[in-house]
N, CA and C atoms as a LAMMPS dump frame, in Angstrom:
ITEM: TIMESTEP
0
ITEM: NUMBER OF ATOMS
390
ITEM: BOX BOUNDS ff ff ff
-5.0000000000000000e+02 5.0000000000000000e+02
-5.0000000000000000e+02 5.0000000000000000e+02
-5.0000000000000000e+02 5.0000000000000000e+02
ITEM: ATOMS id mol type element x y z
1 1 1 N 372.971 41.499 -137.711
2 1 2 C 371.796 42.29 -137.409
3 1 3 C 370.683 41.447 -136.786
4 2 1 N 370.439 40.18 -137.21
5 2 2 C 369.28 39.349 -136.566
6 2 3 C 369.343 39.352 -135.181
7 3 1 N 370.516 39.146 -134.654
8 3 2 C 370.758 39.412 -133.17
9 3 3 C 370.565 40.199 -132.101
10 4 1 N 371.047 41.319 -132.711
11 4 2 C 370.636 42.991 -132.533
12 4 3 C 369.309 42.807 -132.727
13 5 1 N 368.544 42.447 -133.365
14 5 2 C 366.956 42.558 -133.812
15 5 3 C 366.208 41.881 -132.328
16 6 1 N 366.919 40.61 -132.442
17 6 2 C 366.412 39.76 -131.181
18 6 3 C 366.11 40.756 -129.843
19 7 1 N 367.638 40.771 -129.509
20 7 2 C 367.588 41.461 -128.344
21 7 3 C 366.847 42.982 -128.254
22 8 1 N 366.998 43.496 -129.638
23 8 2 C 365.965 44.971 -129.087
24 8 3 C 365.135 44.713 -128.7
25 9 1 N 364.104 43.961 -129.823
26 9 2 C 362.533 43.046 -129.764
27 9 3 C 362.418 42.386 -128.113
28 10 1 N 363.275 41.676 -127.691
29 10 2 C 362.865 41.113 -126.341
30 10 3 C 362.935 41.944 -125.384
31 11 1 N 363.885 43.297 -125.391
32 11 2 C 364.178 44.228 -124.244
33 11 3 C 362.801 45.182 -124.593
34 12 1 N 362.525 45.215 -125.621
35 12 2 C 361.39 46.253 -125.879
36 12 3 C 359.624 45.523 -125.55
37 13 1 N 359.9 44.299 -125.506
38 13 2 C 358.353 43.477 -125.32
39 13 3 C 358.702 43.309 -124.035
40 14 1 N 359.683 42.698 -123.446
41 14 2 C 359.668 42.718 -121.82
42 14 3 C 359.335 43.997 -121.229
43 15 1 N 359.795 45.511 -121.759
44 15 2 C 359.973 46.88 -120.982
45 15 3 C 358.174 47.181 -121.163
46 16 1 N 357.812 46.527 -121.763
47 16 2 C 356.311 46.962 -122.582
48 16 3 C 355.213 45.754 -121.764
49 17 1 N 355.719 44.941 -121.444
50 17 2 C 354.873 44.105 -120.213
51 17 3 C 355.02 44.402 -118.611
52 18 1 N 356.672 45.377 -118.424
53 18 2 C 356.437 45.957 -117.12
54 18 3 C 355.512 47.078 -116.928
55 19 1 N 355.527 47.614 -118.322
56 19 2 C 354.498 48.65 -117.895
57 19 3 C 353.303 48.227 -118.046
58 20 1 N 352.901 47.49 -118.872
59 20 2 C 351.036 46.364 -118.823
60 20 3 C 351.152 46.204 -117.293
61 21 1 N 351.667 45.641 -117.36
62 21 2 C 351.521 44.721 -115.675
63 21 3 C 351.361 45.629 -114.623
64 22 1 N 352.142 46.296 -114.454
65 22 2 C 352.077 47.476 -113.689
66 22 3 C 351.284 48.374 -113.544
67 23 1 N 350.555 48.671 -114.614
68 23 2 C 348.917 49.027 -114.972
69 23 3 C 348.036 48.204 -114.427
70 24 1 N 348.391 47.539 -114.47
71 24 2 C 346.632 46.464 -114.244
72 24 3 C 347.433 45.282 -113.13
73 25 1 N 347.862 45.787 -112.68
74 25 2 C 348.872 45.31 -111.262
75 25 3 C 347.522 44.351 -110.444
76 26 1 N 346.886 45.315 -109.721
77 26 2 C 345.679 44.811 -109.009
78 26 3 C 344.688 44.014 -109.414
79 27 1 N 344.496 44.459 -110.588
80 27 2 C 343.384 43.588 -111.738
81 27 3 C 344.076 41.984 -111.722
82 28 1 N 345.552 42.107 -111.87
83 28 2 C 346.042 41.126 -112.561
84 28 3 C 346.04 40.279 -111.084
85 29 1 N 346.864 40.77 -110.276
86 29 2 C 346.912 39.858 -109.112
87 29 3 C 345.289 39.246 -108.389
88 30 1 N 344.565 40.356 -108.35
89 30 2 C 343.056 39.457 -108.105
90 30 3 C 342.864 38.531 -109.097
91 31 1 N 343.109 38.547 -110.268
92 31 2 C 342.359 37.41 -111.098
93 31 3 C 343.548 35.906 -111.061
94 32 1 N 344.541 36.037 -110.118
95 32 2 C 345.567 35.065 -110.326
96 32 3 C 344.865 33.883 -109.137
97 33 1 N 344.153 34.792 -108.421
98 33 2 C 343.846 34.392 -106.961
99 33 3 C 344.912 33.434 -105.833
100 34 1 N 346.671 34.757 -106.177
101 34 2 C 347.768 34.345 -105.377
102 34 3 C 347.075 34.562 -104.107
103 35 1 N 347.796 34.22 -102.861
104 35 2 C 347.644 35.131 -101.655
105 35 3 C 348.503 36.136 -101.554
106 36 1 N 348.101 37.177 -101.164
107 36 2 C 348.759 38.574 -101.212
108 36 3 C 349.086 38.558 -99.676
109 37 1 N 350.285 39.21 -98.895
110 37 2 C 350.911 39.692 -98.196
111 37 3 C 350.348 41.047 -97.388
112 38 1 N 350.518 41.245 -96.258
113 38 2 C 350.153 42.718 -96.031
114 38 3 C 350.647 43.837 -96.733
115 39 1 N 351.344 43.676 -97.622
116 39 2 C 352.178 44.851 -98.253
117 39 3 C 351.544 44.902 -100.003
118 40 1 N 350.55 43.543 -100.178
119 40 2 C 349.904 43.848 -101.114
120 40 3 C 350.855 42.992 -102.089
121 41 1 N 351.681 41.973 -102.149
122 41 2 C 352.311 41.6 -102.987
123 41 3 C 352.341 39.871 -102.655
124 42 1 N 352.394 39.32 -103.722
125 42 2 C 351.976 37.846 -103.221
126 42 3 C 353.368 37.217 -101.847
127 43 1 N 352.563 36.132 -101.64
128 43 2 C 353.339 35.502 -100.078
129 43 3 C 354.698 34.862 -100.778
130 44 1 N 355.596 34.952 -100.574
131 44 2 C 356.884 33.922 -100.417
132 44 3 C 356.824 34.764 -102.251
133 45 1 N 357.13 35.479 -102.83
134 45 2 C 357.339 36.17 -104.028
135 45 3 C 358.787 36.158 -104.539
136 46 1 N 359.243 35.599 -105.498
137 46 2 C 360.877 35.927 -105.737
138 46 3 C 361.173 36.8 -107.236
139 47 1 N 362.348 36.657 -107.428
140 47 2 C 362.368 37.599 -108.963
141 47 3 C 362.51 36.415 -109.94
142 48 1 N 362.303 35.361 -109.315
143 48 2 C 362.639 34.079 -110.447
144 48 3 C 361.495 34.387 -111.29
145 49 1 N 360.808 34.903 -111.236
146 49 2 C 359.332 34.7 -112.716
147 49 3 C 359.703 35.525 -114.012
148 50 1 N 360.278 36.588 -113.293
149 50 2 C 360.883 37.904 -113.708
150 50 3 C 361.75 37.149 -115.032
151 51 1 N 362.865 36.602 -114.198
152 51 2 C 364.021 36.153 -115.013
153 51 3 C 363.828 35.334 -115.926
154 52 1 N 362.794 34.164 -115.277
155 52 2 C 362.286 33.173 -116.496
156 52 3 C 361.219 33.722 -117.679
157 53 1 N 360.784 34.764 -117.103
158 53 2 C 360.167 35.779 -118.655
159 53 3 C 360.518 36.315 -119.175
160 54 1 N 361.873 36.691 -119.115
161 54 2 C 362.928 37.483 -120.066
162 54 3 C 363.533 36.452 -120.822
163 55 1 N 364.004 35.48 -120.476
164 55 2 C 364.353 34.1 -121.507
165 55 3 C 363.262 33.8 -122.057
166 56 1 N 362.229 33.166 -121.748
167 56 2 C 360.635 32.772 -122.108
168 56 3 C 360.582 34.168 -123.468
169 57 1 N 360.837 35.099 -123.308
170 57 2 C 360.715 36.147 -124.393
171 57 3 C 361.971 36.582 -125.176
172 58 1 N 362.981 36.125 -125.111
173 58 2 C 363.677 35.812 -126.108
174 58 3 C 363.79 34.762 -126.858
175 59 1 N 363.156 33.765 -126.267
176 59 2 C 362.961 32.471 -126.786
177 59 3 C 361.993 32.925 -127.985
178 60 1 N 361.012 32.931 -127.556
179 60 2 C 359.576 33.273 -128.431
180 60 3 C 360.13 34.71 -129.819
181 61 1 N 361.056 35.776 -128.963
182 61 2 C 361.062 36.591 -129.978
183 61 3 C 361.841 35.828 -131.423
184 62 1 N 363.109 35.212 -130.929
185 62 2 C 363.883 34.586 -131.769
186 62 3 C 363.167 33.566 -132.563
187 63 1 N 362.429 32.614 -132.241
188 63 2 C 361.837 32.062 -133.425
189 63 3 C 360.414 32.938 -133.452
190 64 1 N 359.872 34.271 -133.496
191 64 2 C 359.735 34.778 -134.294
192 64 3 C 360.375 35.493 -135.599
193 65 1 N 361.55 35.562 -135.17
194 65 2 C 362.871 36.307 -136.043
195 65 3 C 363.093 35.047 -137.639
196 66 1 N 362.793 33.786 -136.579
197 66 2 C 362.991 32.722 -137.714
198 66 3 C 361.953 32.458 -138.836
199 67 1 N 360.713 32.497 -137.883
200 67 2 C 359.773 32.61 -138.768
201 67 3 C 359.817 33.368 -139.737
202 68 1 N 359.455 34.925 -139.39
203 68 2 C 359.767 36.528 -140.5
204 68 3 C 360.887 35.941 -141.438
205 69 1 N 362.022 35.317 -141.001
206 69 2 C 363.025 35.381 -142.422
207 69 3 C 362.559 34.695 -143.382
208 70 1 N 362.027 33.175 -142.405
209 70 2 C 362.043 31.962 -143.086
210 70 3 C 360.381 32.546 -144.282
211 71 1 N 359.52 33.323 -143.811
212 71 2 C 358.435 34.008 -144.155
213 71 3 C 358.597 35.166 -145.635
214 72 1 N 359.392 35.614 -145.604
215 72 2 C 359.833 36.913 -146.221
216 72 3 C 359.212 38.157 -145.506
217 73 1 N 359.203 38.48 -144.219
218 73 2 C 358.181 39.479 -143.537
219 73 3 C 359.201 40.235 -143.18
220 74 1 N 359.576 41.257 -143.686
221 74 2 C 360.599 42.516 -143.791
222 74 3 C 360.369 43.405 -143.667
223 75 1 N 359.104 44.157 -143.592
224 75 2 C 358.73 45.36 -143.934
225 75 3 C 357.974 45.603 -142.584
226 76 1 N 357.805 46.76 -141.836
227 76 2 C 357.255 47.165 -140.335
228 76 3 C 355.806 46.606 -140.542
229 77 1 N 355.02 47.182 -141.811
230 77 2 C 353.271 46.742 -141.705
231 77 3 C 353.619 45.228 -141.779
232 78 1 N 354.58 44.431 -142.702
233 78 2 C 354.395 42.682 -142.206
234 78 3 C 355.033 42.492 -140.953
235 79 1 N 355.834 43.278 -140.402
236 79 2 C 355.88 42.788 -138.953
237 79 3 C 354.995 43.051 -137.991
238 80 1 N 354.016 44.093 -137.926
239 80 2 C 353.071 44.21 -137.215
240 80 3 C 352.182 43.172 -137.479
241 81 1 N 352.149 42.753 -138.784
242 81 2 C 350.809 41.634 -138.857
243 81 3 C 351.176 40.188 -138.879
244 82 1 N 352.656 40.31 -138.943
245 82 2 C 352.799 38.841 -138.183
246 82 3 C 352.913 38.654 -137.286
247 83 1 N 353.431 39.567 -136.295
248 83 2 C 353.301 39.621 -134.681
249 83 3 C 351.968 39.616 -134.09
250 84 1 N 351.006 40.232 -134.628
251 84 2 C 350.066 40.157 -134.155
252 84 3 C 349.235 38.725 -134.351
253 85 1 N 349.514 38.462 -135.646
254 85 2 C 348.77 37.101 -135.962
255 85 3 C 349.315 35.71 -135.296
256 86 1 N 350.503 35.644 -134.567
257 86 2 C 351.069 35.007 -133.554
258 86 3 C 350.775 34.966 -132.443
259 87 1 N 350.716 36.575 -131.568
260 87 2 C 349.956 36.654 -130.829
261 87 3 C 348.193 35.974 -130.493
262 88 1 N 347.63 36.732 -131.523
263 88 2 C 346.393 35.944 -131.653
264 88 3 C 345.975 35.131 -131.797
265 89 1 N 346.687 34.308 -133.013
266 89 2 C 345.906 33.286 -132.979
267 89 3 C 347.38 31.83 -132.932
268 90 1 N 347.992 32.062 -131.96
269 90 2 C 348.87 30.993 -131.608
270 90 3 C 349.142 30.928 -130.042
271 91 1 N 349.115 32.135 -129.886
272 91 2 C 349.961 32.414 -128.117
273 91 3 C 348.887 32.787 -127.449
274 92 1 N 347.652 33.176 -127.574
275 92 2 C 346.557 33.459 -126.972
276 92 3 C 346.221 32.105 -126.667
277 93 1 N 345.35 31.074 -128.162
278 93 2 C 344.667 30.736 -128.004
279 93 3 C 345.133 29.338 -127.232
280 94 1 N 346.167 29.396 -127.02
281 94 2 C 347.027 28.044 -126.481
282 94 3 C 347.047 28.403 -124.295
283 95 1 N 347.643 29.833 -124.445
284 95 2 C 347.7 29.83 -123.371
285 95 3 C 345.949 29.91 -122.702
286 96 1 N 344.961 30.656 -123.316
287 96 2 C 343.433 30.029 -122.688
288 96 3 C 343.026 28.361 -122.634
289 97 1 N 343.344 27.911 -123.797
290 97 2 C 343.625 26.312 -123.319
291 97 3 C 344.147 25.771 -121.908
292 98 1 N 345.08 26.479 -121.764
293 98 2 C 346.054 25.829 -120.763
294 98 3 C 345.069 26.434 -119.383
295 99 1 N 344.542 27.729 -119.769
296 99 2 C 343.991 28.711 -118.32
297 99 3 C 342.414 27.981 -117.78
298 100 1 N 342.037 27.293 -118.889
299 100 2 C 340.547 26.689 -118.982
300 100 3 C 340.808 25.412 -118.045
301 101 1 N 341.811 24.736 -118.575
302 101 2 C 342.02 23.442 -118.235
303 101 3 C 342.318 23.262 -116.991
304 102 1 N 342.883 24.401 -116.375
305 102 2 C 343.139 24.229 -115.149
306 102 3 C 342.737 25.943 -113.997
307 103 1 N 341.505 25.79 -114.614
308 103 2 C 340.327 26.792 -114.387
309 103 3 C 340.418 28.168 -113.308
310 104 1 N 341.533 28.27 -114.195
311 104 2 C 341.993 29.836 -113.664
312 104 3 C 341.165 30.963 -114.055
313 105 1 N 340.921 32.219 -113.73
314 105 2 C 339.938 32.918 -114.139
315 105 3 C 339.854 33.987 -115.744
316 106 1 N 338.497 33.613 -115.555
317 106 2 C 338.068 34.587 -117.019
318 106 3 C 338.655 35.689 -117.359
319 107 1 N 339.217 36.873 -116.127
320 107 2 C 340.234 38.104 -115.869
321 107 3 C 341.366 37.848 -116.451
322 108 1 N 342.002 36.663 -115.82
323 108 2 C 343.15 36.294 -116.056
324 108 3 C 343.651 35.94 -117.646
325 109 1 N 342.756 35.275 -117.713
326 109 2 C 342.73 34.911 -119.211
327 109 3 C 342.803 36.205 -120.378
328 110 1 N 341.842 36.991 -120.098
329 110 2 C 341.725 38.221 -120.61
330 110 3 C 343.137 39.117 -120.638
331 111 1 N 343.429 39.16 -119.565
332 111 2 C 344.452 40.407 -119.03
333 111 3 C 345.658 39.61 -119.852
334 112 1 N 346.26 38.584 -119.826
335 112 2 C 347.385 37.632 -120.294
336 112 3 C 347.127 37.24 -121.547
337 113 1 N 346.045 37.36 -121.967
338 113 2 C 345.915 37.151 -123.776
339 113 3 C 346.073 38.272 -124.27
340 114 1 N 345.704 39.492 -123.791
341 114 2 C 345.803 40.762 -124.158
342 114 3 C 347.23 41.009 -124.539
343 115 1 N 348.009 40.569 -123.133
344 115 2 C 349.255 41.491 -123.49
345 115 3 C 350.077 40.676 -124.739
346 116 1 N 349.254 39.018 -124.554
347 116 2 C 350.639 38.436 -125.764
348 116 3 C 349.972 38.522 -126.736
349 117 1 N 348.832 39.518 -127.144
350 117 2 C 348.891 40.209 -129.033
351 117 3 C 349.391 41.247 -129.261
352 118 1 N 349.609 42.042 -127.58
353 118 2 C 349.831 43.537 -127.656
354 118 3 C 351.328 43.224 -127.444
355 119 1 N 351.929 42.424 -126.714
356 119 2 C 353.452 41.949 -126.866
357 119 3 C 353.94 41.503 -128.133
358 120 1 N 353.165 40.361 -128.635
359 120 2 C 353.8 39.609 -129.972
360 120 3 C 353.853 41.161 -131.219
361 121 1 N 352.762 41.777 -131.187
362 121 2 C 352.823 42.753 -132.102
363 121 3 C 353.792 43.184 -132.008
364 122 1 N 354.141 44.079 -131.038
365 122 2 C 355.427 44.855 -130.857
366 122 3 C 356.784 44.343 -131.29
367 123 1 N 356.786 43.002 -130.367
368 123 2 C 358.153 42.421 -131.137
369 123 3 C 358.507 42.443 -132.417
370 124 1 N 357.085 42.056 -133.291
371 124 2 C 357.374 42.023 -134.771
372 124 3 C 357.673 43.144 -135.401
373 125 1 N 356.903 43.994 -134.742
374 125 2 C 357.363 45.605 -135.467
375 125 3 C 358.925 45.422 -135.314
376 126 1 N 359.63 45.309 -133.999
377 126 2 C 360.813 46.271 -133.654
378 126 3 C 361.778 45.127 -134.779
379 127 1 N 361.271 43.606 -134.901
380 127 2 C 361.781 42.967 -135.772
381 127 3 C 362.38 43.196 -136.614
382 128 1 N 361.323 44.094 -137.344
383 128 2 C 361.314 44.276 -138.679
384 128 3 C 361.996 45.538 -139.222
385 129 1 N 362.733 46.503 -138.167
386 129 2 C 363.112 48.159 -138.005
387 129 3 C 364.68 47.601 -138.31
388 130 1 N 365.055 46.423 -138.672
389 130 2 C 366.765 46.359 -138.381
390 130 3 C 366.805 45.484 -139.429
């Protein structure tokens, strides 16, 4: 079942950042300050980011999976609040570190911290359903 857990959790936080992203599509790409294309999509663009964020999020879901066991967090309300408390105050505050340091914008920061409390949450819920 941990496995099954993994992979729902990562297919369900990845399906749940295409639709963030896709929402705030424009927001997100102005605050990256890529160059955009006439067609509105950044220059020389591939699906490699794509692919490396679906591993990048099974990575992360799975040792969340390790954590919760190693934790005793079994129950949907402790998976919501350990997902979230990962999100917040581990995966946020690391990746604004990283966004400061190399002075990417305040948007950006915002829009990408957002989704990994509103991502990490989720994972932990679907974690915790199996």
């Amino acid at each position: 079942m941990g496995l099954l857990s993994v992979i729902a959790a990562t297919v369900g936080t990845y399906a749940l950042g295409a639709v963030y992203y896709m929402a705030l599509s424009r927001r997100w790409l102005a605050a990256t300050g890529l160059p955009l294309g006439p067609d509105g999509r950044p220059v020389g663009g591939t699906m490699w980011p794509m692919a490396i964020g679906f591993v990048c999020t099974l990575v992360v879901v799975g040792m969340m999976r390790h954590v919760f066991v190693m934790s005793a967090l079994d129950t949907p309300a402790e998976g919501l609040m350990g997902g979230f408390g990962i999100g917040a105050f581990l995966v946020t505050p690391w990746l604004v570190m990283c966004y400061a340091y190399s002075m990417r914008s305040r948007a950006l920061m915002i829009i990408d911290g957002a989704y990994a409390v509103i991502g990490a949450t989720v994972a932990g819920l679907i974690l915790t359903l199996f």
